[in-house]
ZASE-778033 format. One record per residue: residue in three letters; x, z, y of N, C-alpha, C in turn. Coordinates in nm, 2 decimals, padded with zeros to 4 digits, always signed. Each point is the difference from the previous one (the first is absolute). Example, Ala and Ser with C-alpha at 12.3 -4.5 7.8 and 13.67 -1.06 7.14 Angstrom:
BEGIN
+-----+--------+--------+--------+--------+--------+--------+--------+--------+--------+
| res |     nu |     nw |     nv |    cau |    caw |    cav |     cu |     cw |     cv |
+-----+--------+--------+--------+--------+--------+--------+--------+--------+--------+
| Ala | +01.32 | +00.78 | -00.57 | -00.09 | +00.00 | +00.12 | +00.09 | +00.00 | +00.12 |
| Ser | -00.04 | -00.07 | +00.11 | +00.09 | +00.00 | +00.11 | -00.08 | +00.08 | +00.11 |
+-----+--------+--------+--------+--------+--------+--------+--------+--------+--------+
END
This chain:
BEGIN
+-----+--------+--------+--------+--------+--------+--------+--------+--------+--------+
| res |     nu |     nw |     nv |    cau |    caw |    cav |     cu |     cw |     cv |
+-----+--------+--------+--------+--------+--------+--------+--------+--------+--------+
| Unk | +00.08 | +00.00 | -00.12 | -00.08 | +00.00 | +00.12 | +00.09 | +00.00 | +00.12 |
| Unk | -00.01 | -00.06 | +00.08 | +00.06 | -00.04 | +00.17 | -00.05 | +00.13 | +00.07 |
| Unk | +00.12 | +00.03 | +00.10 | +00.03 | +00.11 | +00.06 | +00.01 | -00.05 | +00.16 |
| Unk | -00.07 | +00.06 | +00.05 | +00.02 | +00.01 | +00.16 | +00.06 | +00.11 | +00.08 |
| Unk | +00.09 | -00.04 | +00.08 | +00.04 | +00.11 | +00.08 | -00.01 | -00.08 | +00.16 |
| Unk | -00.08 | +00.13 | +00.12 | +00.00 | -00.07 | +00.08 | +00.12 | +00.10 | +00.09 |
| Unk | +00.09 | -00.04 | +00.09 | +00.05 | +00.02 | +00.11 | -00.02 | -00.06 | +00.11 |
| Unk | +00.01 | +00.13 | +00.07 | +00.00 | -00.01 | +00.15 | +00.05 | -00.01 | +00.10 |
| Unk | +00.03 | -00.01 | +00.09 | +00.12 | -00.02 | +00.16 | -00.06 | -00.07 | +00.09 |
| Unk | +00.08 | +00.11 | +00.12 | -00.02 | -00.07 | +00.14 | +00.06 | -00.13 | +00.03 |
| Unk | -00.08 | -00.01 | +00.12 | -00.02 | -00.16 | +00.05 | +00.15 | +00.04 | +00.08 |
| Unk | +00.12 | -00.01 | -00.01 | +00.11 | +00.00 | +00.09 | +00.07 | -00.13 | +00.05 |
| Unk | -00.10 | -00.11 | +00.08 | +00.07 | -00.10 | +00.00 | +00.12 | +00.01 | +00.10 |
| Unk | +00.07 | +00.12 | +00.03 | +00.10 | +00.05 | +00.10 | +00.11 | +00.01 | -00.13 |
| Unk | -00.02 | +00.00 | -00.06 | +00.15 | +00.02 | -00.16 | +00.03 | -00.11 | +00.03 |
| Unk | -00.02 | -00.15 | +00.03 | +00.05 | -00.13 | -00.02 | +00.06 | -00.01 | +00.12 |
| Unk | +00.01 | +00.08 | +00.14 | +00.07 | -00.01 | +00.11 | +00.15 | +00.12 | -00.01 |
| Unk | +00.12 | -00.04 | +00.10 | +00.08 | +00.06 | -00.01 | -00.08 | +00.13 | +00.10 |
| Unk | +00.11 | +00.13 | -00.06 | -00.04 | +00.12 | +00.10 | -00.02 | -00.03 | +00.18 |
| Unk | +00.10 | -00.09 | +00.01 | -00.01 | +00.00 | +00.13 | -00.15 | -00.05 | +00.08 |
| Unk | -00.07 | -00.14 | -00.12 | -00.12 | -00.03 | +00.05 | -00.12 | +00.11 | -00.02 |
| Unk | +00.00 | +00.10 | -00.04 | -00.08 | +00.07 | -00.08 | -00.13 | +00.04 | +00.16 |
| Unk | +00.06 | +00.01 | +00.08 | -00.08 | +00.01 | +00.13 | -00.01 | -00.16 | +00.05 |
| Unk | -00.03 | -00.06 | -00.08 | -00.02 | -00.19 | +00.12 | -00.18 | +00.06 | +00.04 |
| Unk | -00.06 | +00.07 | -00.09 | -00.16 | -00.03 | +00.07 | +00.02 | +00.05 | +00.15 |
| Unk | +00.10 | +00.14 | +00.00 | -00.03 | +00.06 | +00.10 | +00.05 | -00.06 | +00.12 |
| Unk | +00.11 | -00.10 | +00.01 | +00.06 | -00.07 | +00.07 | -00.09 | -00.13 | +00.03 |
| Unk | -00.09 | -00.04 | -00.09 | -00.11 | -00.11 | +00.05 | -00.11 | +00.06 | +00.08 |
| Unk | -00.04 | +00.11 | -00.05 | -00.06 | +00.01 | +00.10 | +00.05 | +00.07 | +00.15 |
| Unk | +00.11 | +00.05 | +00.00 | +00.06 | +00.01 | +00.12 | +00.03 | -00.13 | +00.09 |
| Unk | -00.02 | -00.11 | -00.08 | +00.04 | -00.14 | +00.04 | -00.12 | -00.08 | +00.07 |
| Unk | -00.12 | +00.10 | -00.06 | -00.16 | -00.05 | +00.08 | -00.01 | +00.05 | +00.15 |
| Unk | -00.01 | -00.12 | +00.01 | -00.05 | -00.02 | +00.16 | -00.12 | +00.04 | +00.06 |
| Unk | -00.05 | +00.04 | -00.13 | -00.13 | +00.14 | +00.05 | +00.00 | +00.11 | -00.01 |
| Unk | +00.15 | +00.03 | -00.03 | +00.01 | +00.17 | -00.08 | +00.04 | +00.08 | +00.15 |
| Unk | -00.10 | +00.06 | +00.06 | +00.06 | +00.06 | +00.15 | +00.14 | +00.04 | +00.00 |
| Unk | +00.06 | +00.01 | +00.11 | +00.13 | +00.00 | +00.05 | +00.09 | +00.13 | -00.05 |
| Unk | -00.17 | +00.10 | +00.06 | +00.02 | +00.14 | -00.06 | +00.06 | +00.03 | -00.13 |
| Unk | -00.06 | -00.04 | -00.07 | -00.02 | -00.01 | -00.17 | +00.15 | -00.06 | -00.02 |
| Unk | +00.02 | -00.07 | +00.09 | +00.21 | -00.07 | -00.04 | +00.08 | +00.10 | -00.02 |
| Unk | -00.03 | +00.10 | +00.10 | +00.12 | +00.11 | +00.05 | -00.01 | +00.08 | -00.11 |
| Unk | +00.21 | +00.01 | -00.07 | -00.01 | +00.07 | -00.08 | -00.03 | +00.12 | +00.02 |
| Unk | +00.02 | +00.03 | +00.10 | +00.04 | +00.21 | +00.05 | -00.17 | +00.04 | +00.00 |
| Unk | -00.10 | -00.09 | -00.02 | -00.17 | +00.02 | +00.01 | -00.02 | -00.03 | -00.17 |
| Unk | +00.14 | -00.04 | -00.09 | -00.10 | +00.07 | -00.12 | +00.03 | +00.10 | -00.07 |
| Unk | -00.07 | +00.06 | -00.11 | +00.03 | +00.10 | -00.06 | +00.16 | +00.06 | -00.05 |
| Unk | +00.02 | +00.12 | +00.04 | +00.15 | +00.02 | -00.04 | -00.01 | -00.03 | -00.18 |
| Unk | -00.03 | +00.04 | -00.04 | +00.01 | -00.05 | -00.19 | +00.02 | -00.14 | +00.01 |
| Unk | -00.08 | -00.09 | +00.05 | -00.01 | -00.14 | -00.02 | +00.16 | -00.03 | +00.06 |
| Unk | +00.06 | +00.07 | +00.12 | +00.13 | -00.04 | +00.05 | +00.10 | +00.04 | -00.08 |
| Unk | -00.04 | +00.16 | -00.06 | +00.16 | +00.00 | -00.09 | -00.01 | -00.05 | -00.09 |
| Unk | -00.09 | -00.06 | -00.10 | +00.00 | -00.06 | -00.08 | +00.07 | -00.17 | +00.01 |
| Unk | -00.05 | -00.08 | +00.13 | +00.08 | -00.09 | +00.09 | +00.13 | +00.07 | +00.01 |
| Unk | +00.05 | +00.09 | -00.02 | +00.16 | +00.00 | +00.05 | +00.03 | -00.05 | +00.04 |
| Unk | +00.17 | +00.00 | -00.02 | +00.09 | -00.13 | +00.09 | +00.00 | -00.13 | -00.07 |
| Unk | -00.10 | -00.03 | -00.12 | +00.04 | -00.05 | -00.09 | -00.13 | -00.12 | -00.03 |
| Unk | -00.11 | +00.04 | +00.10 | -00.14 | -00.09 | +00.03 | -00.04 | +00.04 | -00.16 |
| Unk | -00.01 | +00.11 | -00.01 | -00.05 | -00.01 | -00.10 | +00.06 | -00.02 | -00.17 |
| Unk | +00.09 | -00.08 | +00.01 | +00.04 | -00.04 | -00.15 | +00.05 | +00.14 | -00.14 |
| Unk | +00.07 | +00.15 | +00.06 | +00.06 | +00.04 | -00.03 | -00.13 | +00.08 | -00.06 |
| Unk | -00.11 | +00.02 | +00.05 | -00.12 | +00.07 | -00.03 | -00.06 | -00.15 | -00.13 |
| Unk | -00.03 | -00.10 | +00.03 | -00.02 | -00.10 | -00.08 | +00.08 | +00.01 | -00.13 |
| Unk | +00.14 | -00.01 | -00.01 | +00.05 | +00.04 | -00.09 | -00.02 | +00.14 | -00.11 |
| Unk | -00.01 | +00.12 | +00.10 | -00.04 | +00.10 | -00.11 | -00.17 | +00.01 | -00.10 |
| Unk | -00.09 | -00.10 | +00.15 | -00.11 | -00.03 | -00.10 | +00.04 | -00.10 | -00.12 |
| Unk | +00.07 | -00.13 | +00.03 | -00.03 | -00.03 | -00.12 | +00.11 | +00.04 | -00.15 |
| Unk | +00.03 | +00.11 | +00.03 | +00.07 | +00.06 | -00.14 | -00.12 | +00.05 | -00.05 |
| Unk | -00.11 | +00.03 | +00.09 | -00.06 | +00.07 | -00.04 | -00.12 | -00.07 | -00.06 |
| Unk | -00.04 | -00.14 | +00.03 | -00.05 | -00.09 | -00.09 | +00.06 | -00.04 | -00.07 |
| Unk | +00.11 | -00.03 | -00.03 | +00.07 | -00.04 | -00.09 | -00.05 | +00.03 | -00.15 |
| Unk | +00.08 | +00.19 | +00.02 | -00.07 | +00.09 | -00.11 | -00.10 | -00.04 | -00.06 |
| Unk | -00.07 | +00.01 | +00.12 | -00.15 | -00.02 | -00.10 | +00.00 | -00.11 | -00.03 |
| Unk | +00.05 | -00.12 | +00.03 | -00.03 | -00.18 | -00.07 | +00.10 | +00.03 | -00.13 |
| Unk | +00.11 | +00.09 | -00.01 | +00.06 | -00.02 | -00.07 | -00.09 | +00.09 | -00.16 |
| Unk | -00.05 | +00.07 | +00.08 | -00.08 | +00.10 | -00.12 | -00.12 | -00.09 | -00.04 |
| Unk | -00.06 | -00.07 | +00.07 | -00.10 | -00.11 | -00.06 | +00.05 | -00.05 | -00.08 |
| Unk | +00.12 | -00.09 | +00.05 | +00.08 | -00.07 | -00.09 | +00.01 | +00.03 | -00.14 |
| Unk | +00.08 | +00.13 | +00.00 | -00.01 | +00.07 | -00.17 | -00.10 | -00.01 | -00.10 |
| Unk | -00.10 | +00.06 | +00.10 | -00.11 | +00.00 | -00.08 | -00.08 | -00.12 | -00.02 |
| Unk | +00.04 | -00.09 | +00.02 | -00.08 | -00.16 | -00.02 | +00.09 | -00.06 | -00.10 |
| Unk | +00.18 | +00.05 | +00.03 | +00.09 | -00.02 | -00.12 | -00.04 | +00.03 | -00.12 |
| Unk | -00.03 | +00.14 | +00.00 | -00.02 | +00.06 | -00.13 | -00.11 | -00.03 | -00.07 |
| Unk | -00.13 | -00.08 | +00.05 | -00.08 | -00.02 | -00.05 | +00.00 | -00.14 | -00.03 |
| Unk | +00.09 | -00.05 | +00.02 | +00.05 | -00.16 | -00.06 | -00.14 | -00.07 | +00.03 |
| Unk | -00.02 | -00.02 | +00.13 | -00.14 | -00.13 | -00.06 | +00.02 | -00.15 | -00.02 |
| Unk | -00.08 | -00.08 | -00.04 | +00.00 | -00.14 | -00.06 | -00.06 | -00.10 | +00.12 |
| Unk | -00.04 | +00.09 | +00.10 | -00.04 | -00.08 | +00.15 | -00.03 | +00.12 | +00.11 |
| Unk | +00.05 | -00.05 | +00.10 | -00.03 | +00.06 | +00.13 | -00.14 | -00.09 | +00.12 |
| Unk | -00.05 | +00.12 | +00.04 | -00.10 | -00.08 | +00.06 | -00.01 | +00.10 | +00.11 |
| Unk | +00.03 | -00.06 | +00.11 | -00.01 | +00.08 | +00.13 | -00.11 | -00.06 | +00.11 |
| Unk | -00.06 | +00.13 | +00.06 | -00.08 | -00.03 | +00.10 | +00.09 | +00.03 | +00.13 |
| Unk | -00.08 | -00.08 | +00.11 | +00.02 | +00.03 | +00.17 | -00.05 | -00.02 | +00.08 |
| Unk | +00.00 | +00.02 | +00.10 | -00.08 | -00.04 | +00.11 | +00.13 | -00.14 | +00.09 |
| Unk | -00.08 | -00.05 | +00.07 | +00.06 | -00.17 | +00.02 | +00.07 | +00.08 | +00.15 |
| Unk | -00.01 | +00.05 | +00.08 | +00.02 | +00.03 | +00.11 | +00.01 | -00.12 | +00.12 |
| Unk | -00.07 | -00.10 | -00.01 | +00.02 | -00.15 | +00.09 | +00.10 | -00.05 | -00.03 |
| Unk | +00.07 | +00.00 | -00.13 | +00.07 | -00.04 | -00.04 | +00.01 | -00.16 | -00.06 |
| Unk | -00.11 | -00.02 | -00.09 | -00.05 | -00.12 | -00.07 | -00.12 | -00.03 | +00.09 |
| Unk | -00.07 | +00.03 | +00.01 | -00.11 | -00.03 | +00.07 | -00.08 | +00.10 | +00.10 |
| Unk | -00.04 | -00.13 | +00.13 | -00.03 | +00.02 | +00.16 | -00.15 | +00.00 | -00.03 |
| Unk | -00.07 | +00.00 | +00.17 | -00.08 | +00.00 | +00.00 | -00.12 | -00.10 | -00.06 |
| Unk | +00.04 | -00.09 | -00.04 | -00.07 | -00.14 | -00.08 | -00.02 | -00.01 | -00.14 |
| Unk | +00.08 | +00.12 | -00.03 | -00.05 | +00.04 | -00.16 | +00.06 | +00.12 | -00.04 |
| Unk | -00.07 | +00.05 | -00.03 | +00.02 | +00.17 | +00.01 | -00.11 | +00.01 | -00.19 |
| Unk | +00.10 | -00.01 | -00.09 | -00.07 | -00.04 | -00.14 | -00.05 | +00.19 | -00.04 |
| Unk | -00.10 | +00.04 | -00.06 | -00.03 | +00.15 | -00.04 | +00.14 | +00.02 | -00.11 |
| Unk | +00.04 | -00.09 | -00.08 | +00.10 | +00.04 | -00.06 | +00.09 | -00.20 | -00.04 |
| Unk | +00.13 | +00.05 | -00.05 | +00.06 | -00.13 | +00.02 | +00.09 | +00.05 | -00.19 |
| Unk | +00.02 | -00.09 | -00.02 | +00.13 | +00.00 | -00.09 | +00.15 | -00.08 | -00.01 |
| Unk | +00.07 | +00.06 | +00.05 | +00.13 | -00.05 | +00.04 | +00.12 | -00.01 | -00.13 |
| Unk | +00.03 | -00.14 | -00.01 | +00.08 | +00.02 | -00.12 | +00.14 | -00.05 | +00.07 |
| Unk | +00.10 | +00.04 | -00.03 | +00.14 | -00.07 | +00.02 | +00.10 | +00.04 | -00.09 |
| Unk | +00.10 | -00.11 | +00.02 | +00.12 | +00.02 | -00.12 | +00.08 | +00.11 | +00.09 |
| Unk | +00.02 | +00.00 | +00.08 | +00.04 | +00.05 | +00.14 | +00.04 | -00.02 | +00.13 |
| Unk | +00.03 | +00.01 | +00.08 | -00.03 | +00.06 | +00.17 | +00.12 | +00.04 | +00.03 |
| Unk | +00.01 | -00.09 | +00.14 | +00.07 | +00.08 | +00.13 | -00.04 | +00.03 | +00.13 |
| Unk | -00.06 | +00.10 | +00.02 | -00.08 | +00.05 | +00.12 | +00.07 | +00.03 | +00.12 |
| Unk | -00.04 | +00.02 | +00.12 | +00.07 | +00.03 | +00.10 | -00.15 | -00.03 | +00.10 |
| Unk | -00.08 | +00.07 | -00.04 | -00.15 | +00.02 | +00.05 | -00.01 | +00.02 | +00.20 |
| Unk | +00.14 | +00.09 | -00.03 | +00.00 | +00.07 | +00.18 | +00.08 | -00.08 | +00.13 |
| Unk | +00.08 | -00.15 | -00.14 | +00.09 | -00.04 | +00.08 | -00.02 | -00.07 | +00.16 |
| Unk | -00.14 | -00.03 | +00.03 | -00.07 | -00.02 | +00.13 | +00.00 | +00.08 | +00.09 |
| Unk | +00.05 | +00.13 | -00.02 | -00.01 | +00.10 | +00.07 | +00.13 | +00.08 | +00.10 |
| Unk | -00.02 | -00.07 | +00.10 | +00.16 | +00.12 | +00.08 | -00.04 | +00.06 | +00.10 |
| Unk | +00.08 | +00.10 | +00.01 | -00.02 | +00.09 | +00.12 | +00.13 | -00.01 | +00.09 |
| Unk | -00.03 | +00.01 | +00.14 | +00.09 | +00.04 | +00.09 | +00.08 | +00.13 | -00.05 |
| Unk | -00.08 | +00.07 | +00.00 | +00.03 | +00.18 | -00.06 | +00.07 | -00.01 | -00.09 |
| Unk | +00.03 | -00.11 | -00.09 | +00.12 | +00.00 | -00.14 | +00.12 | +00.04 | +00.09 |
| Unk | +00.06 | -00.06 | +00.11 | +00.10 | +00.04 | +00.08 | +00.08 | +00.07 | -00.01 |
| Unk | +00.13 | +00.02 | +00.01 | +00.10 | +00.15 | +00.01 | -00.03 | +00.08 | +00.06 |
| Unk | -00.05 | -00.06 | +00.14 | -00.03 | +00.13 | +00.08 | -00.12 | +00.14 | -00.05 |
| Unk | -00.09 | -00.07 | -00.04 | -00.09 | +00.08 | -00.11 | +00.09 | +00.09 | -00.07 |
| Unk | +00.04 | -00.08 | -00.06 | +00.08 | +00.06 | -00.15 | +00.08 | +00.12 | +00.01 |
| Unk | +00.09 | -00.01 | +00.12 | +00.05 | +00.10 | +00.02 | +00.00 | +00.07 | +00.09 |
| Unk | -00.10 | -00.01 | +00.09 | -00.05 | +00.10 | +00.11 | +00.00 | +00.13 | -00.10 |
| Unk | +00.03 | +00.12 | +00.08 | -00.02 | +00.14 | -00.04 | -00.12 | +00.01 | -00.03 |
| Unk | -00.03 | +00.15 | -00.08 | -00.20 | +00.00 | -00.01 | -00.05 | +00.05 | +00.14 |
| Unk | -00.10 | -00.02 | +00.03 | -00.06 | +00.03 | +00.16 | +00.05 | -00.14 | +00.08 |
| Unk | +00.13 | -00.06 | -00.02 | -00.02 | -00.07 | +00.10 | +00.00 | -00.16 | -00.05 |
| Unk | -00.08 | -00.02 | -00.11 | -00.03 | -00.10 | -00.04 | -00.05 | -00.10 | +00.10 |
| Unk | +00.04 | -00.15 | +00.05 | -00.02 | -00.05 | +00.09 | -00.04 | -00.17 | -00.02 |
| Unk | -00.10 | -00.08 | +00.01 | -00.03 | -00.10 | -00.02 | +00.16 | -00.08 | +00.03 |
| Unk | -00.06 | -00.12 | -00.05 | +00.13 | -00.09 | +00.02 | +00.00 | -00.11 | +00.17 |
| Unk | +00.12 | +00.00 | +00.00 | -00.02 | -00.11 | +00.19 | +00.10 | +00.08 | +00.05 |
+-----+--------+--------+--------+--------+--------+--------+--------+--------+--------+
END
């Protein structure tokens, strides 16, 4: 008789970025031209959110999270080892990834031999800059 084992895990599509990009959302939206002026100024956001930014925009905090997923991808891992299966079948959510607003399917089935993704490569920020990077915490400063 056939055996099912289901596992679980977070959506971290931040594992496939270096530490350093681990904050690009936060830098897009600092990059909106609607996000008030106010809301730019580092010294108006929360102290936690700045030491965490260090001198380092973030990456060095990035990095200790993802040891910390790791573990756990690595402990799924085992256990999907150990139970040797004869097929994998994974679910996801699309995230506008395969399909826009013109077809939005209730479910899809995606087969490939394999993939090379780079999903986010449309995306830069001013804020990637050095000046970010290694501003002190508190005085984190847009780029220009």
């Amino acid at each position: 008789m056939g055996a099912i084992l289901g596992v679980g895990c977070t959506h971290r599509p931040l594992m496939l970025r270096p530490n350093e990009d681990w904050t690009f959302m936060l830098r897009a939206a600092l990059d909106d031209p609607a996000m008030p002026e106010e809301m730019k100024n580092p010294a108006s956001w929360p102290e936690p959110l700045r030491e965490e930014l260090g001198n380092d925009w973030g990456a060095s905090a990035a990095a200790r999270g993802r040891e910390v997923y790791r573990a756990h991808f690595a402990e799924a891992r085992r256990v999907i080892d150990e139970f040797n299966p004869d097929v994998v079948i994974m679910w996801g959510d699309d995230q506008y990834e395969n399909f826009k607003e013109d077809i939005v399917p209730p479910f899809a089935v995606l087969a490939y031999d394999d993939q090379e993704l780079q999903p986010w490569a449309h995306r830069r920020s001013a804020w990637r800059c050095g000046c970010a990077a290694t501003a002190r915490p508190g005085s984190i400063s847009p780029p220009g």
